[in-house]
N, CA and C of each residue as an Amber inpcrd file, in Angstrom:
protein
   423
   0.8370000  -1.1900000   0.0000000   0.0000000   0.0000000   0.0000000
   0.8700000   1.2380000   0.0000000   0.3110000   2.5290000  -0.3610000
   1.3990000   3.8330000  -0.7210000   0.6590000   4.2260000   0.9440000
   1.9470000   5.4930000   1.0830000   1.7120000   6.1030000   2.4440000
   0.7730000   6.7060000   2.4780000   0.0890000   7.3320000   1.1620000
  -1.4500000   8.2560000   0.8930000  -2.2390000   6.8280000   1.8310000
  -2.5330000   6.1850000   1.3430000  -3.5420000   5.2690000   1.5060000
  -3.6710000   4.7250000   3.5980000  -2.0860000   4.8040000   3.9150000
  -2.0020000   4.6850000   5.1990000  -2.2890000   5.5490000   5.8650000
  -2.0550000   6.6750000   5.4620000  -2.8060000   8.1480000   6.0820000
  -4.1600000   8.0020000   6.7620000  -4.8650000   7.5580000   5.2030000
  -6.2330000   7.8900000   5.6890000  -6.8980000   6.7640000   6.1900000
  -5.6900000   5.5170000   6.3610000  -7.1860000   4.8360000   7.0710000
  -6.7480000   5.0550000   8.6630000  -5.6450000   5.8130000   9.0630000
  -5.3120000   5.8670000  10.2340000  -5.9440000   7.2680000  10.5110000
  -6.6350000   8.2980000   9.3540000  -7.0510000   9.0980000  10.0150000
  -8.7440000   8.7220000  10.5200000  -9.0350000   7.5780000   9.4060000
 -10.5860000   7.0210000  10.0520000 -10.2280000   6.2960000  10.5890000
  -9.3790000   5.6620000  11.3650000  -9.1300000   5.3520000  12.6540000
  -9.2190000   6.3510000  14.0340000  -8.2360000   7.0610000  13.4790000
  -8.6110000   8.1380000  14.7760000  -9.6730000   8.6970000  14.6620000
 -10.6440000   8.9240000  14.1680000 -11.6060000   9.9390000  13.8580000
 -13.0990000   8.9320000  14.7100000 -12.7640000   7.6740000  14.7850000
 -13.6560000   6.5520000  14.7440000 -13.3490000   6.4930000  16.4810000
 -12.0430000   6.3690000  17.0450000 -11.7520000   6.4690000  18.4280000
 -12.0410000   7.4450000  18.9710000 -11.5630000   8.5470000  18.4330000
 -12.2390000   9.8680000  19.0430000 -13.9080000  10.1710000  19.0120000
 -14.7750000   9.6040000  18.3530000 -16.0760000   9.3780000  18.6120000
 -16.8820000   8.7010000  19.4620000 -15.7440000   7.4610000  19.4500000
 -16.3730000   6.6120000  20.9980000 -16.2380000   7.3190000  22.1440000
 -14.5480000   7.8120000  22.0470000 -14.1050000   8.7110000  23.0920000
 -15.5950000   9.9660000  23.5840000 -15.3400000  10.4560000  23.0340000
 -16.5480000  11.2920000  23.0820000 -18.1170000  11.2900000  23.4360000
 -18.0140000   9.8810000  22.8150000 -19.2130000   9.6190000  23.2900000
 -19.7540000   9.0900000  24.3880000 -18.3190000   7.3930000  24.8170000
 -18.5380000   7.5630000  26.1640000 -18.0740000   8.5360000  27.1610000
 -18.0330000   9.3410000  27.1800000 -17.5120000  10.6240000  28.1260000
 -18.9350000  11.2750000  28.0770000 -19.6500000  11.6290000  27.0110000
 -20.5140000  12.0390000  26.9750000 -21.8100000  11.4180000  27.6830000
 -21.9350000  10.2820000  27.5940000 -22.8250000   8.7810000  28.4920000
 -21.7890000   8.9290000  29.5270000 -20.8380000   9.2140000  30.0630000
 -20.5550000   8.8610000  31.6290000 -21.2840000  10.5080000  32.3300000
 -21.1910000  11.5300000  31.7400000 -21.2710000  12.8460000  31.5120000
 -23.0960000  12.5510000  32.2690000 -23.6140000  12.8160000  31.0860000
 -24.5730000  12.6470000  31.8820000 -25.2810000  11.6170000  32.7080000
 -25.1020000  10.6110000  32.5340000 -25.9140000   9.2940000  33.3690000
 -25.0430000   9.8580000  35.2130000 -24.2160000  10.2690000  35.0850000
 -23.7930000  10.4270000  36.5490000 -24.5070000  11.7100000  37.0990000
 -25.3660000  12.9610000  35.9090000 -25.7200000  13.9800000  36.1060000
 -27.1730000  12.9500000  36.4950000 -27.7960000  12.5840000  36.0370000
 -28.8420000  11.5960000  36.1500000 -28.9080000  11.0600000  38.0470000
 -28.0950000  10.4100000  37.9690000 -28.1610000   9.9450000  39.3970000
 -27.6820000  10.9280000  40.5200000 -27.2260000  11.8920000  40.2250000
 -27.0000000  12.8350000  41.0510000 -28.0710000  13.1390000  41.2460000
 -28.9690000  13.8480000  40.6770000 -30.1820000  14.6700000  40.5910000
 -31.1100000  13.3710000  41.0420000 -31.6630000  11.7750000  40.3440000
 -31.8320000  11.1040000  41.7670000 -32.3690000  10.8730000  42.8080000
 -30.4980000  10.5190000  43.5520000 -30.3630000  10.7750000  44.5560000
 -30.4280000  11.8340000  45.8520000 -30.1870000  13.0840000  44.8090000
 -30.4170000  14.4660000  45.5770000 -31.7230000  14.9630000  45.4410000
 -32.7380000  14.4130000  44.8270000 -34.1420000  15.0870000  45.2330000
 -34.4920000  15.8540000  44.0800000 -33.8150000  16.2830000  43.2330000
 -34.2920000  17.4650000  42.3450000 -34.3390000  18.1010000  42.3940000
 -34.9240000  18.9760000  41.6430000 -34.7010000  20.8730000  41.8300000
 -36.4460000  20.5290000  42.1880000 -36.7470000  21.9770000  42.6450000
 -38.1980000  22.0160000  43.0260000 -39.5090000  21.7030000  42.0200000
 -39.1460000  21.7320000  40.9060000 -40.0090000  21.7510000  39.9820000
 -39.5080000  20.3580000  39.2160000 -39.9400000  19.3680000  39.6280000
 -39.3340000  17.8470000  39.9000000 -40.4590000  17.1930000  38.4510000
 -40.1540000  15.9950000  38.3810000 -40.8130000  15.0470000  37.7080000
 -42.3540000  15.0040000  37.9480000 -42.4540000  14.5190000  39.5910000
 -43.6030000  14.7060000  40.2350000 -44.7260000  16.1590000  39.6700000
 -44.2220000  17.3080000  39.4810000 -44.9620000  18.3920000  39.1780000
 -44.8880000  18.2780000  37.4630000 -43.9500000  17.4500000  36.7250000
 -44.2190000  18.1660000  35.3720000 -45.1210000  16.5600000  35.2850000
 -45.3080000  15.9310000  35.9800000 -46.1330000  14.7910000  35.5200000
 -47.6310000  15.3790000  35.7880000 -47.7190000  15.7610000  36.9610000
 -48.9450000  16.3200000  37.3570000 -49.5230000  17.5630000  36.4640000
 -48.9340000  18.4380000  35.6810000 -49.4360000  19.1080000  35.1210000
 -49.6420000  18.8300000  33.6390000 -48.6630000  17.6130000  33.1980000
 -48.9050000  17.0570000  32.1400000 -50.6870000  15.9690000  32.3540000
 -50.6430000  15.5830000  32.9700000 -52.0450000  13.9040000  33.4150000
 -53.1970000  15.0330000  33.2890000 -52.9990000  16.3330000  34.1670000
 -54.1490000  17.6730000  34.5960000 -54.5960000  17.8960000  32.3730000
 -53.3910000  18.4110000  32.0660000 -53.6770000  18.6780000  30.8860000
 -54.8870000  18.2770000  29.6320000 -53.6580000  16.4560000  30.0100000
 -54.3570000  15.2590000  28.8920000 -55.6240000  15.3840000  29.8080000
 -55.5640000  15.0180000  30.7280000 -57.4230000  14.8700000  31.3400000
 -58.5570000  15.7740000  31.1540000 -57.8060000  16.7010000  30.9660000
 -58.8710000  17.8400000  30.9830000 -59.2680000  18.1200000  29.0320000
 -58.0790000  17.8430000  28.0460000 -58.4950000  17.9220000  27.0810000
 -59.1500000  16.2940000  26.4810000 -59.2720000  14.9920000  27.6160000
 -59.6080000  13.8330000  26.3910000 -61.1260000  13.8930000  26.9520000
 -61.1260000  14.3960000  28.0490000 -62.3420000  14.2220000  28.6050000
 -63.3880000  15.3130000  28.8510000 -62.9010000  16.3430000  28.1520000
 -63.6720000  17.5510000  27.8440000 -63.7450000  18.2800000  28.9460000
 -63.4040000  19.1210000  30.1200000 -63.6810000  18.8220000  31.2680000
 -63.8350000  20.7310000  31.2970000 -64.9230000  21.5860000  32.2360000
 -64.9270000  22.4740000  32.0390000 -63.8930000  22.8790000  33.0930000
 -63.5550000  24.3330000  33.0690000 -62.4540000  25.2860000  33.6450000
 -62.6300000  24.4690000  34.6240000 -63.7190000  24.6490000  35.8660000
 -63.5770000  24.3430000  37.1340000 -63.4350000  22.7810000  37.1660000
 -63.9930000  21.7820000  36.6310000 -63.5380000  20.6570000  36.9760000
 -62.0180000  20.6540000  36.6650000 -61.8680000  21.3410000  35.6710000
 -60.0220000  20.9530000  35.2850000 -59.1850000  21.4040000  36.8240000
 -59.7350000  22.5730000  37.0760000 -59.1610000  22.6240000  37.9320000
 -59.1840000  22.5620000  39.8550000 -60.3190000  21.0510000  39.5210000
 -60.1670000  20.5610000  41.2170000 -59.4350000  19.3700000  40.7740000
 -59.4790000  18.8990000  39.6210000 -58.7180000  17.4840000  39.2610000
 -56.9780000  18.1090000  39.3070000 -56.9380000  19.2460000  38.9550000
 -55.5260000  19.6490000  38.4280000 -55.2300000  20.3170000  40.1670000
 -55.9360000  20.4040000  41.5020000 -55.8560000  20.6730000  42.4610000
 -55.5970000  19.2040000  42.9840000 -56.3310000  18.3840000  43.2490000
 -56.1450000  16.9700000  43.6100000 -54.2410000  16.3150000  43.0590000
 -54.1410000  16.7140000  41.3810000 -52.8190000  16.0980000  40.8620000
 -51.5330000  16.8650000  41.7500000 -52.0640000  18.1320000  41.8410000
 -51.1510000  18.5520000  42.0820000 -50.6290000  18.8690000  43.8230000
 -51.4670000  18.5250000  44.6530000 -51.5720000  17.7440000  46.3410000
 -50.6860000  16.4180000  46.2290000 -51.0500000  15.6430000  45.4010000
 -50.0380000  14.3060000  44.8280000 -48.7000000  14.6480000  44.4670000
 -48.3460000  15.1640000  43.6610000 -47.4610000  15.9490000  43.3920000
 -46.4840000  15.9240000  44.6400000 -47.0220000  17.0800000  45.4960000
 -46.4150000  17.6750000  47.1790000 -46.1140000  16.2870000  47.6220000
 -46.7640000  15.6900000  48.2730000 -46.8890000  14.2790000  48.7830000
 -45.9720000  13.3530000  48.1730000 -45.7720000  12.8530000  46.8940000
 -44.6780000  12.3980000  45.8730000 -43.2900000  12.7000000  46.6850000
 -43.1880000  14.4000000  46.1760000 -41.6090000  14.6060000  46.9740000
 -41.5720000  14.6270000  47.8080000 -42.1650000  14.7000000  48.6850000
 -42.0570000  14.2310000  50.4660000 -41.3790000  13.0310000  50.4490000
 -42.1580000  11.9180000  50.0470000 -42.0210000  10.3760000  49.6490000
 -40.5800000  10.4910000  49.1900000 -39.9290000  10.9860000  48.1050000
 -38.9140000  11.2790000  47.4670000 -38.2510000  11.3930000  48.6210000
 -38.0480000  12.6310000  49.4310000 -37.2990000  13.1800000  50.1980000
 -36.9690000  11.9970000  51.4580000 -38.0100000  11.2040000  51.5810000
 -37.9610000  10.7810000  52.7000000 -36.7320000   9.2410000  52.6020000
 -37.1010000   9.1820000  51.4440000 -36.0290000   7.8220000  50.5430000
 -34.8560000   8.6840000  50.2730000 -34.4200000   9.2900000  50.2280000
 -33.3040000   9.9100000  49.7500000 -32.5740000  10.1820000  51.3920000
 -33.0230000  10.7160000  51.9510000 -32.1910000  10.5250000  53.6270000
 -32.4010000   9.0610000  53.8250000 -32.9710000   8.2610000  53.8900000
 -33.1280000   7.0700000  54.7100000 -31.8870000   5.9010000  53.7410000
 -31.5100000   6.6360000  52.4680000 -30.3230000   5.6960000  51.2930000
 -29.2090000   6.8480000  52.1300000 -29.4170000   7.7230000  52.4430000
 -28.0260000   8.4730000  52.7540000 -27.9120000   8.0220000  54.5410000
 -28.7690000   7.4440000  55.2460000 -28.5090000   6.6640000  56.5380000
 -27.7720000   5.7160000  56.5590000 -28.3240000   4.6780000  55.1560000
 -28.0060000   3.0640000  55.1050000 -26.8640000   3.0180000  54.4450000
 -26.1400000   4.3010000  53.6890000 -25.3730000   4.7540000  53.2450000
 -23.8780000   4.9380000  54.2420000 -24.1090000   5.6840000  55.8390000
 -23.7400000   5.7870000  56.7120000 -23.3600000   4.6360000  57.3380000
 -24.5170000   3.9430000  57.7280000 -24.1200000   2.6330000  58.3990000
 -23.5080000   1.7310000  57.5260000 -23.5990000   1.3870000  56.5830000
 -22.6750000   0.4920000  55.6820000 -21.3580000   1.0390000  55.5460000
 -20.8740000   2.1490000  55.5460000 -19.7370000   3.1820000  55.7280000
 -19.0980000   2.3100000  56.9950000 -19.6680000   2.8450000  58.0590000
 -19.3740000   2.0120000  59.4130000 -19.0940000   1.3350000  59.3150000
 -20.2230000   0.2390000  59.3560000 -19.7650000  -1.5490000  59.0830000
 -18.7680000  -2.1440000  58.7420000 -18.0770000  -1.6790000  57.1900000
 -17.0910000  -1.9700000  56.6250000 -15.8530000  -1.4060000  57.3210000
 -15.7810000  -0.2100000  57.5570000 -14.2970000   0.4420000  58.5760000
 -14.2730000  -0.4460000  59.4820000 -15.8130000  -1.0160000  60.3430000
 -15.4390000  -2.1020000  61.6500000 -14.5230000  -3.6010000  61.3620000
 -15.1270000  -3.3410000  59.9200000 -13.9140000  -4.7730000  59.4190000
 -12.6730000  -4.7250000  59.1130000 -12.2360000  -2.9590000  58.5520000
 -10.9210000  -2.6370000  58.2600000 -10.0910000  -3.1900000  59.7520000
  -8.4300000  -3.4120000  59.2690000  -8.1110000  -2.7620000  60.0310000
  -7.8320000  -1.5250000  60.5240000  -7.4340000  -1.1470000  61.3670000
  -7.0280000   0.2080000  61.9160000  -6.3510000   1.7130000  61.1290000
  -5.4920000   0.5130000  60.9000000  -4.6440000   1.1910000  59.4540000
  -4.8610000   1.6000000  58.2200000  -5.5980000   1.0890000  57.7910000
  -6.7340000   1.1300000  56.3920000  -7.6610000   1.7670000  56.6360000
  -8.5360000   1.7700000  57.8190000  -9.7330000   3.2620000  57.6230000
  -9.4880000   4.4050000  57.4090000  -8.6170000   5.3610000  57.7200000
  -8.5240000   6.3060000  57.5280000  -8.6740000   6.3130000  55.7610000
  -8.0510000   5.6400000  54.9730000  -7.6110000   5.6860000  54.1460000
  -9.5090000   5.3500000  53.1870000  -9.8320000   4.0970000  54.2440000
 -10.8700000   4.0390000  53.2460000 -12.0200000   4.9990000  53.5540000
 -12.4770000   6.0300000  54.3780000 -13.0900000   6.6340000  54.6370000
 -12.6840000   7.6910000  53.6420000 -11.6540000   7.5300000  53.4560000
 -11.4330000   9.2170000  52.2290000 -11.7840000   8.7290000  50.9260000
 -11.4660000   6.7290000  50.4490000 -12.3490000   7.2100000  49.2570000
 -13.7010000   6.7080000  49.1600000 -13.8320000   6.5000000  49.9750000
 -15.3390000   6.7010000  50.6310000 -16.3210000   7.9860000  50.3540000
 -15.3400000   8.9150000  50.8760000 -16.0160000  10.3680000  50.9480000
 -16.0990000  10.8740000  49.0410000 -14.7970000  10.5670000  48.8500000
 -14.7060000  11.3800000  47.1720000 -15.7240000  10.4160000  46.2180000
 -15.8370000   8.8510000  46.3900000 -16.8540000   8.6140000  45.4110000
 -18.1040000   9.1120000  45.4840000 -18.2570000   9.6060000  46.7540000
 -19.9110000  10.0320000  46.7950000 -20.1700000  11.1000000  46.5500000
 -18.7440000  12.2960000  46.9890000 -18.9890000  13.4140000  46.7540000
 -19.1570000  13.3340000  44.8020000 -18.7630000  12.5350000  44.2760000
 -18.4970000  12.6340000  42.7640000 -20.1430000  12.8250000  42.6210000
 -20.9550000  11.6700000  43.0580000 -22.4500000  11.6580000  42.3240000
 -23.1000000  12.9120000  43.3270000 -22.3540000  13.7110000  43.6950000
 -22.7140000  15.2210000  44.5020000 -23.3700000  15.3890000  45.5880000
 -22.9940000  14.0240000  46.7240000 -23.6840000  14.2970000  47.9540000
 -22.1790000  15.2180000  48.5480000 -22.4600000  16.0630000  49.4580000
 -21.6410000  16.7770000  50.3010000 -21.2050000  15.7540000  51.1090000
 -19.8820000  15.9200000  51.8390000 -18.9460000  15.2230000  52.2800000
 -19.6370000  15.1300000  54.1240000 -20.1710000  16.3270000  54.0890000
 -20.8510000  16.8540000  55.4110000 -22.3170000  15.8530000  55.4570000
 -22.9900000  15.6160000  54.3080000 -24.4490000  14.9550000  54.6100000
 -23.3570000  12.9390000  55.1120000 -22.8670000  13.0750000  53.8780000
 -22.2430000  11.3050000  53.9860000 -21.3500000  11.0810000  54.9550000
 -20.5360000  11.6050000  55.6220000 -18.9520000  11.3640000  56.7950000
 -20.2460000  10.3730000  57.5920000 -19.5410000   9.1880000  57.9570000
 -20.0780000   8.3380000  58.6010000 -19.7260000   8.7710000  59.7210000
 -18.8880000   9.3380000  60.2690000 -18.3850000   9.8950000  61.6780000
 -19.5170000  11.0010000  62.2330000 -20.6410000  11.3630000  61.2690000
 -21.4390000  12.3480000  62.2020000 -22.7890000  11.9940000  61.7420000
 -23.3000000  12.2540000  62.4490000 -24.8830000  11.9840000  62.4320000
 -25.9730000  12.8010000  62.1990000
């Protein structure tokens, strides 16, 4: 083969690596933005509320529904809604407890010498999916 010809299949080589590259970076990129958000509860205007105002919507346009019924049904969705992230909230501390005590547990098996060590990467994997170092330290409660 001439060196023209080696060129280019090494440049669609690289061009082909640098796309995966990219792409898984891009899939680690967000799927970790994914479980951050999660685990942390959401921003206030959550799943729970765009579901509820989406169900209020469809209901009110398949089923013809006048102003005021739309809106004791779209009062009812959206009480569910509130209640939802509560529920949310309440699973999200009680994984960051069991989170804690499994923290524990395992240092009780370290030895002595090794906790310190594993408590720090302890702390940085979690801080990665963006819990604060302050909610997770198994040392406080």
């Amino acid at each position: 083969m001439s060196t023209g010809r080696w060129r280019g299949w090494l440049a669609a080589a690289g061009l082909l690596i640098l796309g995966i590259a990219l792409g898984s970076a891009g899939t680690t990129w967000l799927g970790g933005r994914m479980v951050r958000e999660a685990l942390q509860g959401g921003a206030e205007t959550g799943l729970a509320d765009r579901a509820a105002v989406r169900i209020g919507a469809d209901l009110a346009k398949t089923l013809q529904l006048t102003p005021a019924e739309a809106a004791r049904v779209q009062a009812i969705l959206d009480q569910s809604a509130v209640r939802l992230k509560a529920v949310r909230a309440q699973a999200a501390t009680q994984a960051l407890q069991e989170l804690r005590a499994t923290s524990q547990r395992v240092a009780a098996e370290l030895p002595p010498e090794k906790r310190a060590e594993y408590r720090r990467l302890f702390l940085r994997r979690f801080e990665r999916l963006g819990f604060p170092a302050s909610r997770l330290d198994p040392d406080k409660k």
